[in-house]
C-alpha positions as CSV (number, residue, x, y, z in Angstrom):
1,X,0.0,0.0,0.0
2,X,0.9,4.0,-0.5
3,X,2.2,3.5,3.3
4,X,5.0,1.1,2.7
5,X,7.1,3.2,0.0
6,X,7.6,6.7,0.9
7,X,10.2,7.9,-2.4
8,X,9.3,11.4,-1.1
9,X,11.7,11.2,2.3
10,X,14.0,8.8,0.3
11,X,17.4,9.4,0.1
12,X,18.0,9.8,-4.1
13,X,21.8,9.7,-5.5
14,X,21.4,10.0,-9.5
15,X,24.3,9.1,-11.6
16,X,24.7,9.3,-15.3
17,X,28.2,7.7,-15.0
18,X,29.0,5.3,-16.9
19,X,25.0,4.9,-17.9
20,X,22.1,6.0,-15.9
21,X,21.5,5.0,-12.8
22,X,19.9,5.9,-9.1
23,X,20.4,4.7,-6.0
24,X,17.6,4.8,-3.4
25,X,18.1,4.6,0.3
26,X,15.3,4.1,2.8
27,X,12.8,3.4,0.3
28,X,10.5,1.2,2.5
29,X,8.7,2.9,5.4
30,X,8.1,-0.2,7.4
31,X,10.4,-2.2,9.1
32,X,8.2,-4.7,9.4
33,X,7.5,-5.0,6.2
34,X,11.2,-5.2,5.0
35,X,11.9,-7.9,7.5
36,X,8.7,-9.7,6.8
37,X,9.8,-9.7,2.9
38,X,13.1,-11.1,3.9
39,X,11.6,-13.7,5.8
40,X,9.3,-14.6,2.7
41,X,12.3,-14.1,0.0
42,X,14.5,-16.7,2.5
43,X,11.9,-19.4,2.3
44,X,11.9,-19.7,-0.9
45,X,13.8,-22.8,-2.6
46,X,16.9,-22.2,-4.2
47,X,18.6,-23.8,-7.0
48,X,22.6,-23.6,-7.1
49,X,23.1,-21.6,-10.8
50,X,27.4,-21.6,-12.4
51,X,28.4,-21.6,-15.6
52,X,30.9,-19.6,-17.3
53,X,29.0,-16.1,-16.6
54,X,28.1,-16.5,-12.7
55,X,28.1,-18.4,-9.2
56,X,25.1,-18.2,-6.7
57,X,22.2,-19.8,-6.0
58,X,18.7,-18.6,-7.3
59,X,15.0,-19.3,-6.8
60,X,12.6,-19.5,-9.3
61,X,10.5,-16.8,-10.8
62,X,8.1,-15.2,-8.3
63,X,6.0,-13.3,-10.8
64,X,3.5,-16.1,-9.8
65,X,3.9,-15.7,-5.7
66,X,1.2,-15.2,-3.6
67,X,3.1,-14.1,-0.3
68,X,1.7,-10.5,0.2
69,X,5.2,-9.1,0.8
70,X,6.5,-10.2,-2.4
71,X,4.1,-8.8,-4.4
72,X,4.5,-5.5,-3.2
73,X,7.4,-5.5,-5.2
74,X,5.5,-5.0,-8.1
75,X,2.0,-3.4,-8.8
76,X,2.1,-0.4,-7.3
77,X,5.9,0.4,-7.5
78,X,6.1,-0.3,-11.3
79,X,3.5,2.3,-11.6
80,X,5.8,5.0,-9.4
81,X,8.7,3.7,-11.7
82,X,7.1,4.3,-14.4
83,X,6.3,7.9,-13.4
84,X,9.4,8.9,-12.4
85,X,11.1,7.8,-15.5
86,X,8.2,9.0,-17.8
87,X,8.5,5.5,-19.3
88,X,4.9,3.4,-19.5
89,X,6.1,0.1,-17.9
90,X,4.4,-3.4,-18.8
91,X,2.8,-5.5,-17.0
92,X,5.7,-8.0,-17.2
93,X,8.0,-8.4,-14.8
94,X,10.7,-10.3,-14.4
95,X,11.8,-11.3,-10.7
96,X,13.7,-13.7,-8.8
97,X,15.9,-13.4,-5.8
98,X,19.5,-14.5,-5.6
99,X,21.9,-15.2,-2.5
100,X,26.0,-14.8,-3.0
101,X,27.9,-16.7,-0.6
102,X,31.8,-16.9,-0.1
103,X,33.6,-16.5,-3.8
104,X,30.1,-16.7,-5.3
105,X,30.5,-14.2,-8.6
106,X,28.4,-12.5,-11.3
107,X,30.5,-11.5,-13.8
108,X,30.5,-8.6,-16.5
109,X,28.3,-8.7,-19.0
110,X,26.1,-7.1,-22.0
111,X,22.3,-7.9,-21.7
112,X,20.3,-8.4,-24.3
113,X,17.5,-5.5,-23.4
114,X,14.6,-7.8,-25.1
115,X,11.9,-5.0,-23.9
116,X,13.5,-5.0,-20.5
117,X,14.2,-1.1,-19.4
118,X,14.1,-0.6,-16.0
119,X,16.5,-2.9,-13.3
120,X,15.4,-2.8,-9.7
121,X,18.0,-4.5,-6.9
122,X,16.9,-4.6,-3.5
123,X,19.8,-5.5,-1.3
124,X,19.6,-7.6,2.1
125,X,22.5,-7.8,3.7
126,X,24.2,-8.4,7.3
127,X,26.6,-5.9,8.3
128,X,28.9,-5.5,5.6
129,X,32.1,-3.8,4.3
130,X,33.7,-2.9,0.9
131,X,36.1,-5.3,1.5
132,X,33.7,-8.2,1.9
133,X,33.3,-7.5,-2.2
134,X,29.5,-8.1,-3.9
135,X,29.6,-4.5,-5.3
136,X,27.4,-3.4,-8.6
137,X,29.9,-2.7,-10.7
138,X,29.4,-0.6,-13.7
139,X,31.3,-0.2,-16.9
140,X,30.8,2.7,-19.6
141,X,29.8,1.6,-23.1
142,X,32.5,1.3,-25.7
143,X,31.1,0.0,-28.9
144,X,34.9,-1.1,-30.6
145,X,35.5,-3.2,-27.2
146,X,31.9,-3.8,-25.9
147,X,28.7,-4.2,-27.1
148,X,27.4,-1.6,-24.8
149,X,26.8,-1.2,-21.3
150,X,28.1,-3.9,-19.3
151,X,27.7,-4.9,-15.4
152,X,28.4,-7.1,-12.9
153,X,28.7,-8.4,-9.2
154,X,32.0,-8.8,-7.6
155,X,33.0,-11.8,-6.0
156,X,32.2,-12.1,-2.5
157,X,35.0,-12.3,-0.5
158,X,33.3,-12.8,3.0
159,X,33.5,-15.9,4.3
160,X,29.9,-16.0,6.8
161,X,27.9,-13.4,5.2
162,X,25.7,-13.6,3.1
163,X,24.0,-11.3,0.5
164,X,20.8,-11.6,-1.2
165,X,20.1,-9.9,-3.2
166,X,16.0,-9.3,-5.2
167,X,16.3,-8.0,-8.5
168,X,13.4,-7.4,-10.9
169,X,13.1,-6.3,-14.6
170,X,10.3,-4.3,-15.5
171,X,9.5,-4.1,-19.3
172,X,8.5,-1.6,-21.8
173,X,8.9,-0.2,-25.2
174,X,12.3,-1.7,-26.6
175,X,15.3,0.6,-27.2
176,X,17.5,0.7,-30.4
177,X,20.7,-1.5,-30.0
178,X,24.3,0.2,-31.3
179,X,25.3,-2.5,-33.8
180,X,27.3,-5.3,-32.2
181,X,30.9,-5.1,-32.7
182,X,32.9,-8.5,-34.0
183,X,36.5,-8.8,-33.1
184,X,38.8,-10.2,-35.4
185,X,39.6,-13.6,-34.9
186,X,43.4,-14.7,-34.0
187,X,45.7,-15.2,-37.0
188,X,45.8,-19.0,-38.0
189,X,49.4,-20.6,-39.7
190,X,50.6,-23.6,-40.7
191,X,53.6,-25.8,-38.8
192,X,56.6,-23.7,-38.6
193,X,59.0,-24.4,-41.4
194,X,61.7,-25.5,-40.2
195,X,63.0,-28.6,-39.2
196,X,63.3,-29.0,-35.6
197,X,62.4,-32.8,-35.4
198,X,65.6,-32.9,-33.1
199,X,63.4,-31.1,-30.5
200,X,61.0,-34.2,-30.0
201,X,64.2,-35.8,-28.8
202,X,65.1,-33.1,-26.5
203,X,62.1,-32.0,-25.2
204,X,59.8,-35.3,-25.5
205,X,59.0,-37.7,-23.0
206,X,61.0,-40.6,-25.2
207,X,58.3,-43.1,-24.2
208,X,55.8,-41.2,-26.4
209,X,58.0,-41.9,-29.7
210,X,57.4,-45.4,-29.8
211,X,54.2,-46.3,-31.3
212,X,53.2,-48.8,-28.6
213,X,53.6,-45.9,-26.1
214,X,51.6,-42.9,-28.1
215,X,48.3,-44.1,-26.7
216,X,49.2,-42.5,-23.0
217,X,49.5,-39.5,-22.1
218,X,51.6,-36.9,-23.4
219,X,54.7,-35.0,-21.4
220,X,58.0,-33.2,-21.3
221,X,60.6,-34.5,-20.5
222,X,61.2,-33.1,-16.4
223,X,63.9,-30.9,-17.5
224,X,62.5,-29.0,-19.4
225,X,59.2,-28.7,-17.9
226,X,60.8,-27.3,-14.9
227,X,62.8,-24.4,-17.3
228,X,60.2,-23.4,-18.8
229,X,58.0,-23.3,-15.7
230,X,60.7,-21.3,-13.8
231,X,61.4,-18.8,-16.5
232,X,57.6,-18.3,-17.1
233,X,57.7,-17.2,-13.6
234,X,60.0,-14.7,-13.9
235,X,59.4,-11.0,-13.0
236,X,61.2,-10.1,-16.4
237,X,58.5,-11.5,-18.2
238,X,55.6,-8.8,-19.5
239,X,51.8,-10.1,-19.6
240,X,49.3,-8.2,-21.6
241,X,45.7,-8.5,-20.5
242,X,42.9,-10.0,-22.4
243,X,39.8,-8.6,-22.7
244,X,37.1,-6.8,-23.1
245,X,36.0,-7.5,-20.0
246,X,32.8,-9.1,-20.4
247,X,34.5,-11.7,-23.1
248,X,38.4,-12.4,-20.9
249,X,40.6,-11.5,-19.5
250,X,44.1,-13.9,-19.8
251,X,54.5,-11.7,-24.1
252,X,55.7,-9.6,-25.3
253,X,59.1,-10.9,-25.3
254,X,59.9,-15.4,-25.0
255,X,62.8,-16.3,-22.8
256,X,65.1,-18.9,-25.2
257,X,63.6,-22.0,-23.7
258,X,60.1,-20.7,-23.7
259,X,60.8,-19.6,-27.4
260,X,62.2,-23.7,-28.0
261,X,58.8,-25.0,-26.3
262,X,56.7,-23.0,-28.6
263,X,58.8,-23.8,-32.0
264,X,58.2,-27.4,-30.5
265,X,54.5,-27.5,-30.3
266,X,54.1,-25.9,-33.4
267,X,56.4,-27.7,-35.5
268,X,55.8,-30.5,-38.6
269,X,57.8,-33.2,-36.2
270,X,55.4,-32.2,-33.5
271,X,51.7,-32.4,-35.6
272,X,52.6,-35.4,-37.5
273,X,53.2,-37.1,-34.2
274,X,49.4,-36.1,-33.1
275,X,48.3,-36.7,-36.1
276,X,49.6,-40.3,-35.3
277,X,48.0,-40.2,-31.8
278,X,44.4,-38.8,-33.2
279,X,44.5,-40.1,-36.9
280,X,43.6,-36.3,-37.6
281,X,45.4,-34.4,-40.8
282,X,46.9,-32.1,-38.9
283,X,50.2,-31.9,-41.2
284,X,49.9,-31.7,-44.9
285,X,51.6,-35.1,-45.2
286,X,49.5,-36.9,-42.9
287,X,47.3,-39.0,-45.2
288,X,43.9,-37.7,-45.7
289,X,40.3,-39.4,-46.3
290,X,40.6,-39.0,-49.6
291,X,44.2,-40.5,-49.9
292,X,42.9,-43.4,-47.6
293,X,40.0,-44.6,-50.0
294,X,42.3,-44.2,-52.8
295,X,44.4,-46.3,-51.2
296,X,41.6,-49.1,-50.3
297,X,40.3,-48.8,-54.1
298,X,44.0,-49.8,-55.1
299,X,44.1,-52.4,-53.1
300,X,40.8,-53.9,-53.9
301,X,41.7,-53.2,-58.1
302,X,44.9,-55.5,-57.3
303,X,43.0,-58.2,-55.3
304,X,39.9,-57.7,-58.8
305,X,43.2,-58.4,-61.1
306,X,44.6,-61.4,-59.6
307,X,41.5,-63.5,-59.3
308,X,40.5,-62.3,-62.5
309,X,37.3,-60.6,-61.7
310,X,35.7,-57.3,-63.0
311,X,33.0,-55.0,-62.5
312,X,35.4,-52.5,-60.6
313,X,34.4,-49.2,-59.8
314,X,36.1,-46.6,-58.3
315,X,34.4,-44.8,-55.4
316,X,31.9,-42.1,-56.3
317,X,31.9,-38.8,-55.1
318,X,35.5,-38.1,-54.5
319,X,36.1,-34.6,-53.8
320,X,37.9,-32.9,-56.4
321,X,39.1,-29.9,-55.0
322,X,43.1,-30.2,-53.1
323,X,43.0,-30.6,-49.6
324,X,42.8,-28.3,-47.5
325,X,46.7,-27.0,-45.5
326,X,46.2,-27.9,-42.1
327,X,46.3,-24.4,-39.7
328,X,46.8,-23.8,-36.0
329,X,46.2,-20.6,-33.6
330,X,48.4,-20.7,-30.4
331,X,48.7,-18.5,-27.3
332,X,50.6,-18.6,-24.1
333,X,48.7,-17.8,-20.9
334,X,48.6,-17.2,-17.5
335,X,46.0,-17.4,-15.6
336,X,45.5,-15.8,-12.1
337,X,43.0,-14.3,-9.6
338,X,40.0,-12.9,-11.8
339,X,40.9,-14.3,-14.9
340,X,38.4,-16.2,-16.8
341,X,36.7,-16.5,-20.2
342,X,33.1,-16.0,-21.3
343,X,31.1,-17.5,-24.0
344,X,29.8,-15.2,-26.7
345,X,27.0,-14.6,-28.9
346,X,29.0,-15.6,-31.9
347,X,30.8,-18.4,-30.8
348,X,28.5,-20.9,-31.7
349,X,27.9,-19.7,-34.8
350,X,31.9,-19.4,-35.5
351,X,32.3,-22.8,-34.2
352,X,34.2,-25.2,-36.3
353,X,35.7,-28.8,-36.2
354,X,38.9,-28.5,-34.0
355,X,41.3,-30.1,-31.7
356,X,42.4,-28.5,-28.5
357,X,45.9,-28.9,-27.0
358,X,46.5,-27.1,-23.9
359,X,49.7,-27.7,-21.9
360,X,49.8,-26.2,-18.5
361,X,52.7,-25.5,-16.7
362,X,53.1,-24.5,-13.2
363,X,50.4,-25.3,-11.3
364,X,51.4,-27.8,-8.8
365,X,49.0,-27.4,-5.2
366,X,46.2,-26.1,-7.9
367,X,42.7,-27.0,-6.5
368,X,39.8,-27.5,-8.6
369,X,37.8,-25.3,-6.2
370,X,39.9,-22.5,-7.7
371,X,38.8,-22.3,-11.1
372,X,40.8,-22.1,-14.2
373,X,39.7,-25.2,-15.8
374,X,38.5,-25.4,-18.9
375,X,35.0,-26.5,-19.5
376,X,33.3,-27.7,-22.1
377,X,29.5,-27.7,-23.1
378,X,26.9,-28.3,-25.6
379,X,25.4,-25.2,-27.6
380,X,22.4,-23.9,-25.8
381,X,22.5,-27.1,-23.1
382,X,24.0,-26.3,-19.1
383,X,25.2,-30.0,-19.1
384,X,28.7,-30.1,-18.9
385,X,30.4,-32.3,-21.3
386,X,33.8,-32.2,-20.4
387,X,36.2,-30.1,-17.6
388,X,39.6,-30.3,-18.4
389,X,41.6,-29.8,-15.2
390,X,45.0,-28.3,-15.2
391,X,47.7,-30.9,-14.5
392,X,51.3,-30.8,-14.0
393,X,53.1,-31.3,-17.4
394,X,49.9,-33.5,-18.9
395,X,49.1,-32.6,-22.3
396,X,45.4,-32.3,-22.6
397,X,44.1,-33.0,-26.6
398,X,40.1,-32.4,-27.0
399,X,38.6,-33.1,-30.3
400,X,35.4,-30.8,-30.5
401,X,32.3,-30.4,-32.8
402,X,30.3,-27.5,-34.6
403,X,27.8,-28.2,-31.5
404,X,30.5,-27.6,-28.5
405,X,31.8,-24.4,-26.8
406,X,34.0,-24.0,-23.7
407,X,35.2,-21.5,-21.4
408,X,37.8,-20.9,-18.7
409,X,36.0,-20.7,-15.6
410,X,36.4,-17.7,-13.1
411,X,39.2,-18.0,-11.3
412,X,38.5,-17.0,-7.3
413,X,40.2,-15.0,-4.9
414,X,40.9,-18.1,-2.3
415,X,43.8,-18.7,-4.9
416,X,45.9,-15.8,-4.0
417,X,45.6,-16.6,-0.5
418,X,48.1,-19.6,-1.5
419,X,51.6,-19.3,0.0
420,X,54.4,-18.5,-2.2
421,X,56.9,-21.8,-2.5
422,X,57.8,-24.6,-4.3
423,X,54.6,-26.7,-3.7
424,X,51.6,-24.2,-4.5
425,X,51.8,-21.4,-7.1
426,X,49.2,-18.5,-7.4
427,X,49.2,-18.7,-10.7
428,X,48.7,-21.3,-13.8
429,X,50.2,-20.9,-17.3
430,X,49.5,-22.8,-20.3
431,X,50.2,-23.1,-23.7
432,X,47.0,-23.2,-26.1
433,X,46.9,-24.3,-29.3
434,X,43.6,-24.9,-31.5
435,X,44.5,-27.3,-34.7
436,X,42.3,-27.2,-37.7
437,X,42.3,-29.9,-40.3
């Protein structure tokens, strides 16, 4: 009723920076009525919601509620909304109420408006400071990085509060989107050129060059794992950050061995060995469908002549165009407190036929609790198909479809709390490399 909200005697802070927005203190009158709403929002059932965007748990939509206090949210208080922001507000609403516990996270992100114009967020919280984390943070529209206005919640960083938080979209004549911005993909290039086959000696697990071994597990050799590891971890060594940041955030110049490890992974020695262990073409002289059932049409010609048969026909349908040169894209990472990826829009639509290699270095003590695994998952499906956990000099191959996506889950501030030594790092690196046939 008119005796619950009294916007009048409110407390108002407007802020066009970075996009317009108003914060509203002491907006309910009644006390009672704020705790009795609490009481009815905490009843509710709640559902634990993480993929690669956020971490909480959520209740269902409470459009449909009955509880008097929770529909208070909406009927009478639309209709001020809409007054206030000379806007005429729909019917619809969209409302649900969400709790972030310890390291729970909502990261940045573009909404898709969809009719959706105003966003309301009631906050309930115990008595909390900045440091405890959970702010609304806001970032300023920047069409050649972003695809507009972006927000999101910052991890929580206390470890027995909790907040929950109400939020409700109220809907109404759609706005005009700026047109969406589409970042150039990485450059793709075939193996390196030249010959560095002695590097498989030198840098290989020798166990993996014999053919009954290639089935395990690929490694380097201790070594050189442990160079590399060490030099990747030197203070000489400049990052540059990923992003925009509701899409990532992940050198300038290689140290020798670092250099030698990446000239290994990308050169023809290297991919014609996987292209032994998956029977992919991932080297222009790895045999191809096409030379494989010209092969078996040879041989069964041969086996036609010497019994004397006939009525050979060679297969139809052969593809007459040259195969296609075998391409990889490659990056070396590190990944750290706040890092993460996000899926896109377009990635599905992008999405081709490709194997993943990702070798991780540096990461002994890593939890799984942590983040930084990679994750993979069906297009439009939450099942998770696959989470590829970063282990100590494994090399991790994943052969993927048009149909599957993946991300690099939110890493969490727990991992910085890690001591500095020579069983836990803060930090994981890894070499990534996507292969295309």
């Amino acid at each position: 009723g008119s005796h619950i909200w009294h916007p009048k005697r409110s407390k108002k802070m407007l802020d066009c920076h970075h996009f317009p927005h108003c914060i509203i203190r002491n907006l309910i009158q009644s006390d009672s009525f704020t705790e009795n709403l609490q009481r009815e929002l905490l009843d509710l059932n709640f559902h634990e919601k993480s993929n690669d965007l956020y971490k909480f748990n959520q209740s269902d939509d409470l459009k449909k509620r009955k509880e008097p206090h929770i529909t208070g949210l909406f009927g009478r208080f639309r209709s001020w909304l809409g007054e206030v922001l000379g806007v005429e507000l729909k019917p619809t609403v969209d409302i649900s109420c969400s709790k972030y516990q310890y390291t729970d996270v909502l990261l940045c992100h573009d909404d898709e408006l969809e009719g959706r114009r105003v966003a309301f967020i009631l906050y309930f919280v115990p008595p909390w400071e900045s440091s405890d984390g959970g702010t609304l943070d806001l970032f300023s529209a920047d069409v050649k990085k972003c695809c507009g206005e972006v927000s999101g919640v910052a991890v929580v960083q206390s470890t027995d509060g909790c907040l929950s938080v109400c939020l409700s979209r109220f809907h109404g004549p759609s706005l005009e989107r700026p047109p969406r911005h589409t970042e150039p993909p990485f450059p793709r290039s075939p193996h390196l050129l030249k010959d560095v086959s002695v590097l498989l000696l030198e840098w290989l697990n020798p166990l993996h060059l014999d053919v009954d071994y290639q089935s395990q597990c690929l490694s380097l050799q201790e070594e050189k794992f442990k160079e590399v590891s060490e030099a990747l971890r030197s203070t000489d060594v400049q990052w540059t950050k990923q992003g925009p940041p509701n899409r990532m955030t992940s050198l300038e110049s290689f140290p020798q061995c670092v250099s030698a490890c990446w000239a290994l992974l990308l050169s023809e020695a290297f991919l014609l060995l996987l292209s032994n262990f998956t029977g992919l073409r991932l080297h222009y002289l790895s045999p191809s469908d096409e030379d494989k059932e010209e092969e078996k049409d040879q041989e069964d010609e041969q086996e036609r002549e010497a019994t004397g048969s006939s009525g050979y026909k060679p297969s139809a349908n052969k593809n007459t165009k040259g195969p296609s040169t075998p391409v990889c894209v490659g990056e070396l990472r590190r990944w750290a407190h706040g890092d993460y990826t996000l899926l896109h829009d377009g990635d599905a639509s992008r999405a081709e036929y490709a194997l993943d290699l990702l070798l991780p270095l540096s990461c002994p003590g890593w939890q799984t609790e942590f983040g930084g695994f990679t994750s993979y998952i069906a297009n439009e499906e939450d099942e998770e198909l696959l989470m590829v956990y970063p282990e100590v000099n494994s090399l991790a191959l994943v052969y993927r479809d048009k149909e599957t996506l993946k991300f690099v889950k939110h890493i969490i501030h727990r991992s910085s709390t890690l001591p500095i030594g020579d069983s836990c790092r803060r930090a994981v690196y890894d070499f990534s490399f996507v292969c295309y046939e």
